[in-house]
DSSP file (Angstrom, degrees, kcal/mol; ACC not computed):
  #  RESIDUE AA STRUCTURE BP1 BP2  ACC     N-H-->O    O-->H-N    N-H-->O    O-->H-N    TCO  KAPPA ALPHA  PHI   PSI    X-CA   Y-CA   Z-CA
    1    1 A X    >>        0   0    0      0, 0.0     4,-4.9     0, 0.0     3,-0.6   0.000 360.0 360.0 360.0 -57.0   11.1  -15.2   -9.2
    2    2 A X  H 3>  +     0   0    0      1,-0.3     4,-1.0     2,-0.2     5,-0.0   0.835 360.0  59.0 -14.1 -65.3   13.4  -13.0   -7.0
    3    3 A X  H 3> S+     0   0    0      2,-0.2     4,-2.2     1,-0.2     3,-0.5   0.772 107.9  35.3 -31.3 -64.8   11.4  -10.6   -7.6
    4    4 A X  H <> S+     0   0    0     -3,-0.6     4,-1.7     1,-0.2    -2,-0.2   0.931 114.5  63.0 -81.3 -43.8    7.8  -12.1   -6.2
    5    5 A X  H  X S+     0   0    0     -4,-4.9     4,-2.4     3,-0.2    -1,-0.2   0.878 107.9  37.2 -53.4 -35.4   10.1  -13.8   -3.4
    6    6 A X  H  X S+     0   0    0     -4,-1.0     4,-2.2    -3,-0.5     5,-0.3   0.995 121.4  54.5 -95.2 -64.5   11.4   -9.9   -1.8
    7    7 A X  H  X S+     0   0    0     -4,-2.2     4,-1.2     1,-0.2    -1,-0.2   0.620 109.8  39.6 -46.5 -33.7    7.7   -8.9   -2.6
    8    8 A X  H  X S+     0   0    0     -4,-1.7     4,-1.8     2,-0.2     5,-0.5   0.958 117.9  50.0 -72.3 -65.7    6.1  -11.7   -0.7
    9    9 A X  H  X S+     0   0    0     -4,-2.4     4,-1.1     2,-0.2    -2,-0.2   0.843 115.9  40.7 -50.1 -61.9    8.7  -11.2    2.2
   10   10 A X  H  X S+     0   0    0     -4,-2.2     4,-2.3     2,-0.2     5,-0.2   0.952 110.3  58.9 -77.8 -37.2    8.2   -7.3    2.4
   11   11 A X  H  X S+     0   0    0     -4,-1.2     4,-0.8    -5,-0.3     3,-0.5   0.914 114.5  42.9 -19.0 -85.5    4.0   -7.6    2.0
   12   12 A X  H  X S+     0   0    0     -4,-1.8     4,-1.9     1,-0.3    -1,-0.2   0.823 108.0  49.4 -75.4  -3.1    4.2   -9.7    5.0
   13   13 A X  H >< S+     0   0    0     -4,-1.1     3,-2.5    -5,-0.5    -1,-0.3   0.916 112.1  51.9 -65.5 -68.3    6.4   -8.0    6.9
   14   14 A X  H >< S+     0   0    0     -4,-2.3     3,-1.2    -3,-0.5     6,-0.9   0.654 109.7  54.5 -48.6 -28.7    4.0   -4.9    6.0
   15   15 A X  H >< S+     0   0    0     -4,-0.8     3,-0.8     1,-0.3     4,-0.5   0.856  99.8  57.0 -61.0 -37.7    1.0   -7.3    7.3
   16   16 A X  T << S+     0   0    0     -3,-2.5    -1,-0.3    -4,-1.9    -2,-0.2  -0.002 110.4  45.0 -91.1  16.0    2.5   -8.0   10.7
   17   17 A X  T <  S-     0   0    0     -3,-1.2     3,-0.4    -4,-0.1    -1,-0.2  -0.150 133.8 -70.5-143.5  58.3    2.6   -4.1   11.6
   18   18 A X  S X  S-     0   0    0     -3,-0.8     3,-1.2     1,-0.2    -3,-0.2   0.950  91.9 -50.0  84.1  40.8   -1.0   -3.0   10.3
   19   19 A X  T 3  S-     0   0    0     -4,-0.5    -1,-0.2    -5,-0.4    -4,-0.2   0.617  93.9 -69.5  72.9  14.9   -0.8   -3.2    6.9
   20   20 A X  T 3  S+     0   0    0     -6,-0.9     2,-0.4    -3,-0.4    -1,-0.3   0.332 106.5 103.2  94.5 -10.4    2.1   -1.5    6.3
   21   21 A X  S <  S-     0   0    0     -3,-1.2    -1,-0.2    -7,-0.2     5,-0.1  -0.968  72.2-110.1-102.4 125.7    0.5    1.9    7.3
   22   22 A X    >   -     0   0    0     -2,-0.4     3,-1.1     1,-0.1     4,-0.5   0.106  43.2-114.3 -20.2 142.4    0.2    4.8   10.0
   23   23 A X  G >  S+     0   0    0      1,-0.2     3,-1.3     2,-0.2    -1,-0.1   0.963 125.8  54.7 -59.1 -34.7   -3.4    4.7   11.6
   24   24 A X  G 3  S+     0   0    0      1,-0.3    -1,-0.2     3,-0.0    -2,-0.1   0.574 113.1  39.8 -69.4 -12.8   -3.4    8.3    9.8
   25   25 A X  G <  S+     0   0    0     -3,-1.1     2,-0.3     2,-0.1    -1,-0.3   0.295  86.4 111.5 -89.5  -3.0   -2.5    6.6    6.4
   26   26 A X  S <  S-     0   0    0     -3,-1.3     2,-0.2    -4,-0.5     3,-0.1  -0.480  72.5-122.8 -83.1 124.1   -4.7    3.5    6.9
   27   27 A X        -     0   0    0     -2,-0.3    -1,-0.1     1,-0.1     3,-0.1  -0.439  28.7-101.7 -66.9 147.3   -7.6    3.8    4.1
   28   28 A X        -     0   0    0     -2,-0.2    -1,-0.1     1,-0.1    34,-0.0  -0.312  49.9-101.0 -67.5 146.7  -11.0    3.8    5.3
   29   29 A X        -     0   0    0     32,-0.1     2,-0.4    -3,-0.1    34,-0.2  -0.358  29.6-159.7 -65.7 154.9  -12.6    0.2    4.7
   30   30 A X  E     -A   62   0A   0     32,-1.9    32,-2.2    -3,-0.1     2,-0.2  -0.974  26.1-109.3-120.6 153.8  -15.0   -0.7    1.8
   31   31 A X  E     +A   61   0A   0     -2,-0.4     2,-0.2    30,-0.2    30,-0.2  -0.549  39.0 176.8 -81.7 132.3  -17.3   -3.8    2.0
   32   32 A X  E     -A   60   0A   0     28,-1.7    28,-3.3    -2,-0.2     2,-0.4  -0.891  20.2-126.3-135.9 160.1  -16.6   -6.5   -0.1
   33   33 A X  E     -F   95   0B   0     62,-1.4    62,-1.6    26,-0.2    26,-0.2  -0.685  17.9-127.7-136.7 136.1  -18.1  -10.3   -0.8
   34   34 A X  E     -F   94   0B   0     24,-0.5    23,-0.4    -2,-0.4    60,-0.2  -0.388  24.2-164.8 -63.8 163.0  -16.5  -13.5   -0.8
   35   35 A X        -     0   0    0     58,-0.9     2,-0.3     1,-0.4    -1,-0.1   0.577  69.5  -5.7-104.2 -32.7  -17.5  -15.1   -4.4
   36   36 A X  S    S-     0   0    0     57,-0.4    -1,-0.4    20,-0.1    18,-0.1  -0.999  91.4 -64.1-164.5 145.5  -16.6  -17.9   -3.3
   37   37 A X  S    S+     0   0    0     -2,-0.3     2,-0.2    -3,-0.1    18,-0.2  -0.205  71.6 139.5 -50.3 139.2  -15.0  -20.6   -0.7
   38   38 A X  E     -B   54   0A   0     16,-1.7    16,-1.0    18,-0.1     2,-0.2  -0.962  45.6-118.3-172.9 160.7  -11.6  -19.4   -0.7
   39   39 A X  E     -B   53   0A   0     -2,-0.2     2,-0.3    14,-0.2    14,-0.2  -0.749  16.9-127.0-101.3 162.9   -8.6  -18.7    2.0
   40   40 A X  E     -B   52   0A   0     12,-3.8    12,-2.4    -2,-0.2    11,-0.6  -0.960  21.7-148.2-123.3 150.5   -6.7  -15.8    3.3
   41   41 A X  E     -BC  50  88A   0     47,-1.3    47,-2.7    -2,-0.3     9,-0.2  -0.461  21.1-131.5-106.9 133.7   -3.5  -15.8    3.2
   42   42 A X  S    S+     0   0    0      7,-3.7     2,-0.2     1,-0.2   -27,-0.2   0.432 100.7  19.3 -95.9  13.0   -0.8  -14.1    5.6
   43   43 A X  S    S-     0   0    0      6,-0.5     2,-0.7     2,-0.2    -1,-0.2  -0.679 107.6 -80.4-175.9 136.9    1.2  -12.7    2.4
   44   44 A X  S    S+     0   0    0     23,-0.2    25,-2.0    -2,-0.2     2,-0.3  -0.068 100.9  81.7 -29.8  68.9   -0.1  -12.2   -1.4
   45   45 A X  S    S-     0   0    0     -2,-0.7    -2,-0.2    23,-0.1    -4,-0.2  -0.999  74.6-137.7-170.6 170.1    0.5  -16.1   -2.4
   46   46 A X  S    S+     0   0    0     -2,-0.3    -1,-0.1     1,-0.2    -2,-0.1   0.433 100.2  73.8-120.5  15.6   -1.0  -18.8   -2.1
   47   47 A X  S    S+     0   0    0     -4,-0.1     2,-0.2     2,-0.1    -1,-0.2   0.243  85.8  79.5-100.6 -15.6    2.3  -20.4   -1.1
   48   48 A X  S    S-     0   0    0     -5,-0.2     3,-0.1     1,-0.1    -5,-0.1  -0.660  98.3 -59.3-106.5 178.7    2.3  -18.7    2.5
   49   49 A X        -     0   0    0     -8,-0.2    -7,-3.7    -2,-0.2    -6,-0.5  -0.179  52.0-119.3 -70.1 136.4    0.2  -19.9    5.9
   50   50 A X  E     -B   41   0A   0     -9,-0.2    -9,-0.3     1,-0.1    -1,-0.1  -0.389  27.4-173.1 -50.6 113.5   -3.5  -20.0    5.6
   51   51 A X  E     -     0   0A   0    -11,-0.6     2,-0.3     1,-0.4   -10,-0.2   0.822  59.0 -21.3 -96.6 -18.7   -4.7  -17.7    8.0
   52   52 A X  E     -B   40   0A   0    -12,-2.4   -12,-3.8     2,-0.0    -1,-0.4  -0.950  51.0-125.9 177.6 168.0   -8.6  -18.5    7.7
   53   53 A X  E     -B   39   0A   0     -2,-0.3     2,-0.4   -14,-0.2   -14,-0.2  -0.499  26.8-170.4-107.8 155.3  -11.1  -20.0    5.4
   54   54 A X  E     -B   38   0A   0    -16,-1.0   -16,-1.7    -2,-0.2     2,-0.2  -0.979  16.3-130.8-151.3 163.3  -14.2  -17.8    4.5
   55   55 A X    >   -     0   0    0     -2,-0.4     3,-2.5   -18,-0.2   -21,-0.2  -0.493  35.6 -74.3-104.7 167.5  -17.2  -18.9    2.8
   56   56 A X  T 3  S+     0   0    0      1,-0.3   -20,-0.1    -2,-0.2   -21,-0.1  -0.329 122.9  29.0 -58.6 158.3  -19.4  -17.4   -0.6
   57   57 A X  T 3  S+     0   0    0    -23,-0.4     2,-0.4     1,-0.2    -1,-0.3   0.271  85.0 144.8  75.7  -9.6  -21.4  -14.3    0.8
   58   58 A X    <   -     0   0    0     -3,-2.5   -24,-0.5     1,-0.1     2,-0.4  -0.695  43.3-146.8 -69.7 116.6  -18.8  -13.2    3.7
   59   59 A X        +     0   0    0     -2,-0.4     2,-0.2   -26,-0.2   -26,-0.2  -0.763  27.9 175.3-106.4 118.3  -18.9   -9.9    3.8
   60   60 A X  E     -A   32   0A   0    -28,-3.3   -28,-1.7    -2,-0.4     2,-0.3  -0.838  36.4-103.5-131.5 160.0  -15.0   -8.6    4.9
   61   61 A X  E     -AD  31  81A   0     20,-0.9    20,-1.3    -2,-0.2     2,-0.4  -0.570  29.9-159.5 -58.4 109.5  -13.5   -5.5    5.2
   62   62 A X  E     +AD  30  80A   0    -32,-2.2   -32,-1.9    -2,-0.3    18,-0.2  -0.871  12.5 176.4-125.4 150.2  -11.2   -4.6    2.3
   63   63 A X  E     -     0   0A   0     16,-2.3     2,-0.3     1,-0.4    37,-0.3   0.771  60.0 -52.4-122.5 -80.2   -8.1   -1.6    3.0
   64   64 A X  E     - D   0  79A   0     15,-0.6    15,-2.6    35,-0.1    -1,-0.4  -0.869  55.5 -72.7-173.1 179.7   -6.6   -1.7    0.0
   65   65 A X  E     + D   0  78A   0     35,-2.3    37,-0.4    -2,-0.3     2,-0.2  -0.255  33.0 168.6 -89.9 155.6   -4.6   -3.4   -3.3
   66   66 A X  E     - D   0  77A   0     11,-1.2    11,-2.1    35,-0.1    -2,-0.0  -0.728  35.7-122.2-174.3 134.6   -0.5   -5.0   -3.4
   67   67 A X  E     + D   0  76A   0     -2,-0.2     2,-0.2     9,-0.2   -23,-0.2  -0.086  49.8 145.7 -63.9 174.7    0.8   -7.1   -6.4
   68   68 A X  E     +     0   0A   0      7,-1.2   -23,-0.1     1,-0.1    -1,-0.1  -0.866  50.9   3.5-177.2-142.6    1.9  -10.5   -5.3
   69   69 A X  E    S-     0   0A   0    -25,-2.0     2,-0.6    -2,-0.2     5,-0.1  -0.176  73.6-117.3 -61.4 138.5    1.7  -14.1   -7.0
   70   70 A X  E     +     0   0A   0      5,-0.1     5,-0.3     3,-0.1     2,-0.3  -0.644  38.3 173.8 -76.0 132.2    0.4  -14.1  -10.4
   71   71 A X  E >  S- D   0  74A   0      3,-3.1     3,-2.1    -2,-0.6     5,-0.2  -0.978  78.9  -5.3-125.4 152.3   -3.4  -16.4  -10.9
   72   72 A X  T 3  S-     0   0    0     -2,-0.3    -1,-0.2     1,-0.2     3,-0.1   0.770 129.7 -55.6  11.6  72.7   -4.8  -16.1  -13.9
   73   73 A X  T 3  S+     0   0    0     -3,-0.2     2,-0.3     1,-0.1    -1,-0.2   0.503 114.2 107.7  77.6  12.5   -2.6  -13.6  -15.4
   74   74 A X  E <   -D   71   0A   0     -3,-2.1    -3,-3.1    -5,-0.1    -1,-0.1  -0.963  44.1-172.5-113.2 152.3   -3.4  -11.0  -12.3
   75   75 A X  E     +     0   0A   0     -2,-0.3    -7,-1.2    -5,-0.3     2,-0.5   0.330  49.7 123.2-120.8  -4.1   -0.7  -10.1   -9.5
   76   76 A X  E     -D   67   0A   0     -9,-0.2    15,-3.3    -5,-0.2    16,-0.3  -0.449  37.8-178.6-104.6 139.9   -3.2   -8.3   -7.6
   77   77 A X  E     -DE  66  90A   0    -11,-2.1   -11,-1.2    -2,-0.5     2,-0.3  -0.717  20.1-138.0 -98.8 144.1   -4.2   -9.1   -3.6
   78   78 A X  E     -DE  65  89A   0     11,-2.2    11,-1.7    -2,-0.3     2,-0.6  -0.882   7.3-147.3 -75.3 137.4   -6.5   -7.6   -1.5
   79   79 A X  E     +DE  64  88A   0    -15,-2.6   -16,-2.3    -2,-0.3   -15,-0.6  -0.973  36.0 159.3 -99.6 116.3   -5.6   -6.9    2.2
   80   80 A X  E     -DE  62  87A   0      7,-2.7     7,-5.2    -2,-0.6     2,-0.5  -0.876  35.3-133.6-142.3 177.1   -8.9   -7.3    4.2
   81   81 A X  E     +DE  61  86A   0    -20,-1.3   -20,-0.9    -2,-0.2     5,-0.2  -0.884  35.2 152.8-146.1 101.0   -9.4   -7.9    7.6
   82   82 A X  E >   + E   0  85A   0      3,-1.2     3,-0.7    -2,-0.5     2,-0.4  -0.404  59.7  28.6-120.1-155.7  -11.9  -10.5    8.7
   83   83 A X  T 3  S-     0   0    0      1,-0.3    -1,-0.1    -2,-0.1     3,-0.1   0.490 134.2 -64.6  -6.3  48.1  -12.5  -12.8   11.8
   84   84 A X  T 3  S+     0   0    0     -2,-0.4    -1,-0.3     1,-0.1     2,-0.2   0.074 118.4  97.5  83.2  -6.7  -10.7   -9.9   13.6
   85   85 A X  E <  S- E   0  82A   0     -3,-0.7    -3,-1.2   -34,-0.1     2,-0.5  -0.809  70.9-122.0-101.1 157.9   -7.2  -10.5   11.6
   86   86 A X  E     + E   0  81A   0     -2,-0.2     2,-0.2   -71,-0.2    -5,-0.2  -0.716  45.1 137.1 -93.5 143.0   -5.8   -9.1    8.9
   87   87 A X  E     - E   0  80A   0     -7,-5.2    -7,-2.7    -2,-0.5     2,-0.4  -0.803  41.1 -78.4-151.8 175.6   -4.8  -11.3    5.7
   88   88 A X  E     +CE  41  79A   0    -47,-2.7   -47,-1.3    -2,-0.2     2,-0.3  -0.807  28.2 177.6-115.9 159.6   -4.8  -11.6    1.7
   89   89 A X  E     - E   0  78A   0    -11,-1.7   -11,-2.2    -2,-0.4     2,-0.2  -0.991  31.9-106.3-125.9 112.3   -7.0  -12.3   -0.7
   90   90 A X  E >   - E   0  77A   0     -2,-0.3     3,-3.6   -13,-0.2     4,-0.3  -0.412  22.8-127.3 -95.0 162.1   -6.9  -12.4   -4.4
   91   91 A X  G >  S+     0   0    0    -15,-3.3     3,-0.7     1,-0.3    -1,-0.2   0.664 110.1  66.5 -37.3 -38.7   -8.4   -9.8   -6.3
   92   92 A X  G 3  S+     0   0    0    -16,-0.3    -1,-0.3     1,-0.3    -2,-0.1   0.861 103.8  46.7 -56.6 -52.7  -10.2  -12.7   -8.2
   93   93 A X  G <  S+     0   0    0     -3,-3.6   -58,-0.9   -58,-0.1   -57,-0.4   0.492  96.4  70.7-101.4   3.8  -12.2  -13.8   -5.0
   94   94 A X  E <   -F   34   0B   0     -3,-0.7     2,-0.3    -4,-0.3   -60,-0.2  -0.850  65.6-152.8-120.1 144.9  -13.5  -10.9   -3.6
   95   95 A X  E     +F   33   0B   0    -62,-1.6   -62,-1.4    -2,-0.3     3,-0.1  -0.982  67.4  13.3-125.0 123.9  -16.7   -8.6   -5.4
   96   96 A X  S    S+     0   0    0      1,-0.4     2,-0.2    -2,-0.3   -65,-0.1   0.105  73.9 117.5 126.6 -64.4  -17.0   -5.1   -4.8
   97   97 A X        -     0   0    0    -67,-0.1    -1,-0.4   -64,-0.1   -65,-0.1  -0.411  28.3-178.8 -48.9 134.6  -14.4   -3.3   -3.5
   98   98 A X        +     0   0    0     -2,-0.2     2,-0.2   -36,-0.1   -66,-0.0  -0.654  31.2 149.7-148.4  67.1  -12.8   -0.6   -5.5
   99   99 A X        -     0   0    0    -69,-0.1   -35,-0.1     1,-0.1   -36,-0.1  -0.714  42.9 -97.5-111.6-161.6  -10.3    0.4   -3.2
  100  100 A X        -     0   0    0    -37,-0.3   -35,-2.3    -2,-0.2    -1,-0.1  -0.215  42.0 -79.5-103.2-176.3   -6.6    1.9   -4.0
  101  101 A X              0   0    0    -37,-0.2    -1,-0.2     1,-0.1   -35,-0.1  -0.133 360.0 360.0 -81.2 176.9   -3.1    0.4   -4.3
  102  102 A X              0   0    0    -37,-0.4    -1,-0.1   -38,-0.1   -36,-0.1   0.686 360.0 360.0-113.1 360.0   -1.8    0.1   -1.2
């Protein structure tokens, strides 16, 4: 639990200065699809603030992969960047995207 807490706690710190990357490190985006109603999240949980809602068929901007909370037996988040912020998403709700850890 420790564990997921320092992971959650450095994610968002990594959220709040660009995703944790140099503009020269930042991976280029790839297009990805809602599946489904689902929030993003301002750190890889579903235990931190909602930062926005998106609906099936929203097509968001996805940078790249970061474990976080496990759901269903996966740890992994997207960081994508929709209604002009960036936030997470888990792996689960988004279709598409094959980009790399982050």
């Amino acid at each position: 639990m420790r564990k997921l807490l320092a992971v959650a706690a450095l994610s968002g710190a990594g959220l709040m200065t660009g995703i944790g990357t140099s503009a020269a490190e930042t991976p280029e985006p790839v297009t990805g699809t809602v599946k489904g109603f689902t929030t993003a999240y301002s750190s890889p949980t579903n235990q931190s603030k909602a930062m926005y809602h998106l609906q099936p068929g929203t097509q968001v901007d996805t940078y790249c992969v970061r474990e976080g909370q496990v759901l269903e037996g996966n740890p992994q988040w997207l960081i994508i960047n929709a209604n002009g912020a960036s936030a997470y998403v888990h792996v689960y709700q988004i279709s598409g995207p094959d980009v790399p850890h982050c």
